[in-house]
Backbone as a printed PyTorch tensor [residue, N CA C, xyz], in Angstrom:
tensor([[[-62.1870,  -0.4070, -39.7180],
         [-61.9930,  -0.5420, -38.2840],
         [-60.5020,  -0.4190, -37.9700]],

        [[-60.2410,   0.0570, -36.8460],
         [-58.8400,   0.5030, -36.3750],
         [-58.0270,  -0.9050, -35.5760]],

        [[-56.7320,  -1.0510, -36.6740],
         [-56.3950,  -2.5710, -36.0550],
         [-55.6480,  -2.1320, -34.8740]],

        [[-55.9530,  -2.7280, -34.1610],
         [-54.0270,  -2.6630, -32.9030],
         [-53.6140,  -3.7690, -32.3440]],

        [[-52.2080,  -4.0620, -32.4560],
         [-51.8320,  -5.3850, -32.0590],
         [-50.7050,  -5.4320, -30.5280]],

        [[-51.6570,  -6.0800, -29.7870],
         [-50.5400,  -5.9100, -28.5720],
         [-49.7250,  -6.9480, -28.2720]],

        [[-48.5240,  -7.1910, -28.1560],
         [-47.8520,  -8.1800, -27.4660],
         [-47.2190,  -7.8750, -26.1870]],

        [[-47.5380,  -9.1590, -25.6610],
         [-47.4420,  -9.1110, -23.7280],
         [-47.2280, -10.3710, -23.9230]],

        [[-46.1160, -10.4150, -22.9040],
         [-46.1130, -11.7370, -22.3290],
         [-47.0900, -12.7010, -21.4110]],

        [[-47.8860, -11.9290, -20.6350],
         [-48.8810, -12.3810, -19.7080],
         [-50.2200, -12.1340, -20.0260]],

        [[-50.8410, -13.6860, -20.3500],
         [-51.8340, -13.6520, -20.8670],
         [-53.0890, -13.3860, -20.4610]],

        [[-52.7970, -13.1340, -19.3010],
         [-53.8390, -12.1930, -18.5180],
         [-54.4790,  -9.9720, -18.5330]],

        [[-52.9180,  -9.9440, -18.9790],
         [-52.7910,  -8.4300, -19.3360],
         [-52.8750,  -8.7270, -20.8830]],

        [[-52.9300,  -9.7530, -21.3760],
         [-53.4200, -10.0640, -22.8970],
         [-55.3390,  -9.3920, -23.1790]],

        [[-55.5960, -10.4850, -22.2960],
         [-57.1270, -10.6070, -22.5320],
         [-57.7160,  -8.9190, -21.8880]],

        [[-56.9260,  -9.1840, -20.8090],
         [-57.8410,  -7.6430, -20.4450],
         [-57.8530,  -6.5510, -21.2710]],

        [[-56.2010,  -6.3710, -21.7530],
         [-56.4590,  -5.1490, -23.1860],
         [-57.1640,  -5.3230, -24.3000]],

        [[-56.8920,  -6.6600, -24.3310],
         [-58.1080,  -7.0800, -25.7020],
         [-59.5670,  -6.5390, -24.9450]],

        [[-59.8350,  -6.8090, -24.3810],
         [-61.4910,  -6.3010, -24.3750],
         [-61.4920,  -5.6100, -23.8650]],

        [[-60.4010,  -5.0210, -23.3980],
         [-61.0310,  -3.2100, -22.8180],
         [-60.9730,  -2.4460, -24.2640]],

        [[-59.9710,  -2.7680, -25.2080],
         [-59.5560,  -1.9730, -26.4840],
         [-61.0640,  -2.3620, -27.4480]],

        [[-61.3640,  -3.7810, -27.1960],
         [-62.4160,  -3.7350, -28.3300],
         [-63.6150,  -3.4350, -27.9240]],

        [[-63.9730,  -3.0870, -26.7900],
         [-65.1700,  -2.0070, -25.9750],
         [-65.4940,  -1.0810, -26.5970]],

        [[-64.2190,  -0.5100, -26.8990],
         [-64.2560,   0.9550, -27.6620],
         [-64.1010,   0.7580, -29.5100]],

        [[-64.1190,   0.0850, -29.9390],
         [-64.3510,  -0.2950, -30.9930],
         [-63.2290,  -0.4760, -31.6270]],

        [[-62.2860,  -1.2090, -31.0970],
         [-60.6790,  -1.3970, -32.3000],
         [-60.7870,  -2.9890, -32.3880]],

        [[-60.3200,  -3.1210, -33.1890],
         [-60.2590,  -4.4270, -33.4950],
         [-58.2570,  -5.0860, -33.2480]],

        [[-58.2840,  -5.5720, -31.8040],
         [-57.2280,  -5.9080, -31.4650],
         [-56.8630,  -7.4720, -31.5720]],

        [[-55.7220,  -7.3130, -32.2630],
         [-54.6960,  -8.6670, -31.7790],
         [-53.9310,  -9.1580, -30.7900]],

        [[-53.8570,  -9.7050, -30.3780],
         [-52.7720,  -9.8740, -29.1820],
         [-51.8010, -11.0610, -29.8340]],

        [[-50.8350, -10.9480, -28.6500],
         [-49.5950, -11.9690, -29.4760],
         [-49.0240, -12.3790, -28.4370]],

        [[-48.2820, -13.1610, -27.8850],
         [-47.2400, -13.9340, -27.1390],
         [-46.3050, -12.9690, -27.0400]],

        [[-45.1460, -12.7570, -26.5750],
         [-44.1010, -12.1810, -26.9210],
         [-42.3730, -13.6330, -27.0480]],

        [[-43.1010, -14.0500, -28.3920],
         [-41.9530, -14.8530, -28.5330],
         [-41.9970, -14.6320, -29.8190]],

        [[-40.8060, -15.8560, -30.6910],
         [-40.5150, -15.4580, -31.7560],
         [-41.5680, -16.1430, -32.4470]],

        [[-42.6730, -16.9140, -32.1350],
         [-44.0000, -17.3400, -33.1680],
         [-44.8920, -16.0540, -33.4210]],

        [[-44.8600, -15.4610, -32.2890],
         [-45.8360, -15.1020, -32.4790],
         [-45.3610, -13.5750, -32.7430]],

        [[-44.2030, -12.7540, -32.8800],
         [-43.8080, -11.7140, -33.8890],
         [-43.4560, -12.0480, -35.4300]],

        [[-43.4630, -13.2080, -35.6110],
         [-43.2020, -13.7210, -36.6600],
         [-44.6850, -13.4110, -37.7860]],

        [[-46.0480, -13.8320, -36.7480],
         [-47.1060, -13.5670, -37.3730],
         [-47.7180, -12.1530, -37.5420]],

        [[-46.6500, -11.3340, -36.6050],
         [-47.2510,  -9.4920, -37.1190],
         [-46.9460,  -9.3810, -38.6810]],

        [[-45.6620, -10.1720, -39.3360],
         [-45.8630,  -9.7330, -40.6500],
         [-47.4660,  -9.9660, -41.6100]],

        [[-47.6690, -10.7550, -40.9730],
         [-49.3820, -10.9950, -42.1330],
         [-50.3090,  -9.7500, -41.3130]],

        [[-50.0010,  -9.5550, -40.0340],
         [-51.2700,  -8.4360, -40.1330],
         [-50.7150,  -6.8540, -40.5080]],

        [[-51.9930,  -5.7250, -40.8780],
         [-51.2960,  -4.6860, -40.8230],
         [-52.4500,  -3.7540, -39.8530]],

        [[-51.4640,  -3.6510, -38.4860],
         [-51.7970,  -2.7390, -37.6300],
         [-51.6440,  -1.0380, -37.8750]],

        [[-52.8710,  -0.9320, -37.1010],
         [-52.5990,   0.6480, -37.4280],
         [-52.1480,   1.4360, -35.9090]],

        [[-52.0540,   0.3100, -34.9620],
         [-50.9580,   0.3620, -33.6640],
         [-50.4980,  -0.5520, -33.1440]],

        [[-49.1380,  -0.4390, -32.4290],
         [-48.6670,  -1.5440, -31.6700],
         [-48.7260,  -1.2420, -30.1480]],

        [[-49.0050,  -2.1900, -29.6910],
         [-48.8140,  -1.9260, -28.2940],
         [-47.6840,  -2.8260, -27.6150]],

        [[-46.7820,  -2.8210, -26.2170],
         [-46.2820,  -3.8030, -26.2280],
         [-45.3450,  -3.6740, -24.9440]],

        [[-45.6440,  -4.5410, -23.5360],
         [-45.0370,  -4.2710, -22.7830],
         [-43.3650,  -4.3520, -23.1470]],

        [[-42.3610,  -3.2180, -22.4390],
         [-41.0780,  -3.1830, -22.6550],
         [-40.2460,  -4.4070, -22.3490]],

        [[-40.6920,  -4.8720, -20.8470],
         [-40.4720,  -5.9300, -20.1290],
         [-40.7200,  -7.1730, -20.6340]],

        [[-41.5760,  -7.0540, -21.6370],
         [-42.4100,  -8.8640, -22.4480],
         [-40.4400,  -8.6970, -23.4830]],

        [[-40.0250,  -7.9910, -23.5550],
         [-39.4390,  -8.6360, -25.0080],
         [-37.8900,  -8.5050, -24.9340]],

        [[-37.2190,  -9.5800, -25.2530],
         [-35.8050,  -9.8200, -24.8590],
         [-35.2990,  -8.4250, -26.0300]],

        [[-34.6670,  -8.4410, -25.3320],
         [-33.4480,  -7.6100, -27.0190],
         [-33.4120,  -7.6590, -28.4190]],

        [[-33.5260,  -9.1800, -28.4360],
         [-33.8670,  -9.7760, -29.9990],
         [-34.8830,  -9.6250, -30.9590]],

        [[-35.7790,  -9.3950, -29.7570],
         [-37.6450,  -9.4060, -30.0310],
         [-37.7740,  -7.7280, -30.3930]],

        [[-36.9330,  -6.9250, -29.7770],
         [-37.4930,  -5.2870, -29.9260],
         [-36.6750,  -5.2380, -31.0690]],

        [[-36.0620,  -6.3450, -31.6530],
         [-35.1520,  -5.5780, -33.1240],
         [-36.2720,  -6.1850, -34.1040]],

        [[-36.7130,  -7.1960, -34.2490],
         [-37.4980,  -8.4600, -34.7600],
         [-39.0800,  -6.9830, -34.6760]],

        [[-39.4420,  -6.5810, -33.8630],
         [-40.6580,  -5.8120, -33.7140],
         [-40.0980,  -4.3830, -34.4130]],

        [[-39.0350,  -4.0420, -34.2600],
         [-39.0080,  -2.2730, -34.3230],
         [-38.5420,  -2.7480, -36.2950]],

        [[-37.9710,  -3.9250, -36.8900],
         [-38.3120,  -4.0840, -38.3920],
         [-39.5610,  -3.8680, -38.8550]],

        [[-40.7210,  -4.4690, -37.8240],
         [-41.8360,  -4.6560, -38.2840],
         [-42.7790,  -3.1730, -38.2380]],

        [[-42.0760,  -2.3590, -37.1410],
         [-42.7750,  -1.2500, -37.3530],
         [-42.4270,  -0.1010, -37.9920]],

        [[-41.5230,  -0.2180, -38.5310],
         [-40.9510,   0.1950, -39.9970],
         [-41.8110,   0.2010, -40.5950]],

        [[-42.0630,  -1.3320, -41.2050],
         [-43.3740,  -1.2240, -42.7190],
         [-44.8220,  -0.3330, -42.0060]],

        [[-44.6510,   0.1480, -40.7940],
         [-45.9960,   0.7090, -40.2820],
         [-46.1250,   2.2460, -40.4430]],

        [[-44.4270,   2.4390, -40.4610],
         [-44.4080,   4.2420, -40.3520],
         [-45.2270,   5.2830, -41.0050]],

        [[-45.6900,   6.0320, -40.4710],
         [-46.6990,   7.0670, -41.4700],
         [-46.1200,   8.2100, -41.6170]],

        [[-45.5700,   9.5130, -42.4030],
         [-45.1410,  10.4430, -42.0820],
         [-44.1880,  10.7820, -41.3070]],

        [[-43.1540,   9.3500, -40.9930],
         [-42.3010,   9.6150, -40.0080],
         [-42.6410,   9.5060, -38.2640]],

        [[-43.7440,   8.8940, -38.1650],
         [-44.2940,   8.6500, -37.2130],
         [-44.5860,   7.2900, -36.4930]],

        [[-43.8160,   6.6540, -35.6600],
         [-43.6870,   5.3320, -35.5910],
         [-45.6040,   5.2330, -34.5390]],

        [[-45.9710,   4.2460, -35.2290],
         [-47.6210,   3.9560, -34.3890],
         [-47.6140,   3.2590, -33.4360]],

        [[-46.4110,   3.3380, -32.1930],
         [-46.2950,   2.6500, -31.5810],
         [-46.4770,   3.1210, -29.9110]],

        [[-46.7690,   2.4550, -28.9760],
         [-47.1830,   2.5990, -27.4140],
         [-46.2600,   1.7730, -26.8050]],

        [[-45.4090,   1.9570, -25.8610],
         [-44.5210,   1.0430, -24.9360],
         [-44.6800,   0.9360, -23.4250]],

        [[-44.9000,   0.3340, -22.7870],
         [-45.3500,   0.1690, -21.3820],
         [-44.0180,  -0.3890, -20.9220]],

        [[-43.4450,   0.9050, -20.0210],
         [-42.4990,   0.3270, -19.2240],
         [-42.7820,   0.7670, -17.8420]],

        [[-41.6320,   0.4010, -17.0240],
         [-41.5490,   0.8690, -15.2840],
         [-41.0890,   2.3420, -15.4400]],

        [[-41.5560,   3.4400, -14.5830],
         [-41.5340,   4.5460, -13.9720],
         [-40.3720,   4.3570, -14.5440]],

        [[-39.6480,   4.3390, -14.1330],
         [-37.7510,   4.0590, -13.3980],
         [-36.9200,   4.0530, -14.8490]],

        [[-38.1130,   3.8250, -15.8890],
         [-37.4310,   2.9250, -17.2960],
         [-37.7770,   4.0290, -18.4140]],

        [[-38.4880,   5.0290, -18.0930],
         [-38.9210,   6.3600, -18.7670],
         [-37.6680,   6.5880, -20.0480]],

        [[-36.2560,   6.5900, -19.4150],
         [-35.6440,   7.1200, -20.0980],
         [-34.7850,   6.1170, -20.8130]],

        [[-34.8380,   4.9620, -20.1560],
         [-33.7000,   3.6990, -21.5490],
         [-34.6940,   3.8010, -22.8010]],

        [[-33.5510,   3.3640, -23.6550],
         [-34.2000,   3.1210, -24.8970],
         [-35.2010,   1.9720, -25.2270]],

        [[-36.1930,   1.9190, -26.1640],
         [-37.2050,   0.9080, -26.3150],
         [-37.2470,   0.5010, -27.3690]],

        [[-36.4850,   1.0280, -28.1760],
         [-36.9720,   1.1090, -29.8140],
         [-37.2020,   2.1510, -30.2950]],

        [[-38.4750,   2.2260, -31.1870],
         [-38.7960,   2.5850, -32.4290],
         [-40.3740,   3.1360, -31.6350]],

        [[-40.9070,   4.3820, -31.1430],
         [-41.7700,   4.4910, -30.5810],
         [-42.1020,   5.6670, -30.1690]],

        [[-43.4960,   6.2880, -30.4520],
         [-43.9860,   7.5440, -30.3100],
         [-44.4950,   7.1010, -28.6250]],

        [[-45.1290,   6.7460, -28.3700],
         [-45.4080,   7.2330, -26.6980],
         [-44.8380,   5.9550, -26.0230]],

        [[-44.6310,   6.2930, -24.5660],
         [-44.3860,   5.7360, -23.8780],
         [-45.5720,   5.6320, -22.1690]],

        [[-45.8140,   4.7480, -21.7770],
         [-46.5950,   4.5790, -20.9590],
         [-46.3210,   3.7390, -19.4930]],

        [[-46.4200,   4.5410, -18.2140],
         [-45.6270,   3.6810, -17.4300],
         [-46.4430,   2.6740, -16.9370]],

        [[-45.8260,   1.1890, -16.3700],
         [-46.7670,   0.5550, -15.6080],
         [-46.6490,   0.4530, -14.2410]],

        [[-47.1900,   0.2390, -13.1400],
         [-48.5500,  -0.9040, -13.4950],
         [-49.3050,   0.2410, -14.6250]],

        [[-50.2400,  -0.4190, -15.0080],
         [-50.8800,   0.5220, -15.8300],
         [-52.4870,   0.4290, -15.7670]],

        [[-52.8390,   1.7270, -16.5870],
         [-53.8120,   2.7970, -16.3090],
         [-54.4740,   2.5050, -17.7060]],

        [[-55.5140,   1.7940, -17.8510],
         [-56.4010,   1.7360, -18.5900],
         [-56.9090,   3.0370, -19.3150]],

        [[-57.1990,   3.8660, -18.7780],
         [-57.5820,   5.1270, -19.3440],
         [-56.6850,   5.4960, -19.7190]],

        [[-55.5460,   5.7190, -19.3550],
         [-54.4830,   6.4560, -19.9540],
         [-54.3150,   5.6610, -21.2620]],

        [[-54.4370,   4.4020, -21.0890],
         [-54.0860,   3.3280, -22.6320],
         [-54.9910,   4.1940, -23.2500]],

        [[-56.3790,   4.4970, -23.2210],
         [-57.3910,   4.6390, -24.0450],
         [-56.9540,   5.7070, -24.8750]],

        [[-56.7610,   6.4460, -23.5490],
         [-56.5290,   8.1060, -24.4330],
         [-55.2540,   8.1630, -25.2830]],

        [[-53.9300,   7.8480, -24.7850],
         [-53.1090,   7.5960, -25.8210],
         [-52.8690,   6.9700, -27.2200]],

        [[-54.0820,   5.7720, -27.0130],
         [-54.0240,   5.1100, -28.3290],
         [-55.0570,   5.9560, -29.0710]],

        [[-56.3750,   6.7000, -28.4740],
         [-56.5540,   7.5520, -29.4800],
         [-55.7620,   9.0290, -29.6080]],

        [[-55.6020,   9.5880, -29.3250],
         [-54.3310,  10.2730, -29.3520],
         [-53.5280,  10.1370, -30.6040]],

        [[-53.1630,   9.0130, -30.1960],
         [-51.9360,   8.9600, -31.5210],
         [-52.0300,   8.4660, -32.7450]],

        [[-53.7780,   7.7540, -32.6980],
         [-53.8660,   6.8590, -34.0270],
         [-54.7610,   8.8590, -34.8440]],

        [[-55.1270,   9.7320, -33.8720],
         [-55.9860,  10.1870, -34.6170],
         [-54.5620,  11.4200, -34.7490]],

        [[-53.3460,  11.7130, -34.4890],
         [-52.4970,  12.7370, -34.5330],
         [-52.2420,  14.0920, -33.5200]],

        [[-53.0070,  13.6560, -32.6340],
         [-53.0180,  14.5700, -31.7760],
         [-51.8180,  14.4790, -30.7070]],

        [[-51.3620,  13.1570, -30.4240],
         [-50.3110,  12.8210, -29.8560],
         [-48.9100,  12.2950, -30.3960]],

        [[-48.4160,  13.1700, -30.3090],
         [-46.5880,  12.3360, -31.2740],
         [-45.5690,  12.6330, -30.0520]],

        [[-44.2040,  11.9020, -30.9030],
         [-43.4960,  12.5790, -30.1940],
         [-42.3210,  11.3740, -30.3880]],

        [[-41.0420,  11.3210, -30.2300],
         [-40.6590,  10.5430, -30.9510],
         [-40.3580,   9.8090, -29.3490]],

        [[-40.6510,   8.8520, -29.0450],
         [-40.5390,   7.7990, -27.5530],
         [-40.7830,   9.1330, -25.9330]],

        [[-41.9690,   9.5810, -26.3020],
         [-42.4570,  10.9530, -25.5060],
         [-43.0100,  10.0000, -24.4010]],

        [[-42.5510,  10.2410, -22.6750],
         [-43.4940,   9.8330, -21.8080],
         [-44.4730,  10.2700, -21.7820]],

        [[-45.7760,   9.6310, -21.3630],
         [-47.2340,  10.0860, -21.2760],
         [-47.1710,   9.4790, -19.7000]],

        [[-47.4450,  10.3510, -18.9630],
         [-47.4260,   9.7560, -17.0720],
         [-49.0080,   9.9650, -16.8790]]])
């Protein structure tokens, strides 16, 4: 089963990706966006991250973009970033797509398959 782990700060955009993602059959984590709970991505191994831009101080995207290191495949970071329109072009990290918010459920869908199956790369590529 296809892991993906999202961290958000709001545990409301927590739960909803969790069960819109495991609808479709992934088996998702969600996380806090503090330092407990990036601390516990080292025990899992995702085969995506998800993770609003806005959930994570400075500290947290260095603390996350280590962790998605041990994830890289081929040079391909497995990662999704949800930022503002406006935010397309600052840096995020360590990250093949980018996704603006508010956000678009379908668009999550298709991007995360997209990129877990290779059809989508790109090294921090907007997806609008």
């Amino acid at each position: 089963m296809t892991k993906v782990l999202f961290v958000e700060e709001r545990a409301d955009l927590r739960a909803f990706i969790r069960d819109a993602l495991s609808e479709i059959g992934y088996e998702v984590q969600t996380l806090a966006a503090e330092a407990e709970g990036l601390s516990v991505c080292g025990l899992e191994q995702p085969d995506l991250v998800i993770y609003g831009r806005d959930s994570l101080t400075r500290g947290y995207v260095g603390v996350l973009d280590r962790i998605v290191c041990r994830l890289t495949r081929d040079g391909k970071d497995p990662v999704i970033v949800l930022c503002e329109d406006g935010e397309a072009d600052l840096p995020v990290g360590r990250c093949a797509l980018r996704l603006p918010t508010p956000l678009d459920i379908d668009a999550l869908i298709v991007a995360a398959a997209g990129l877990l199956s290779g059809e989508l790369a790109g090294p921090g590529a907007a997806l609008n």
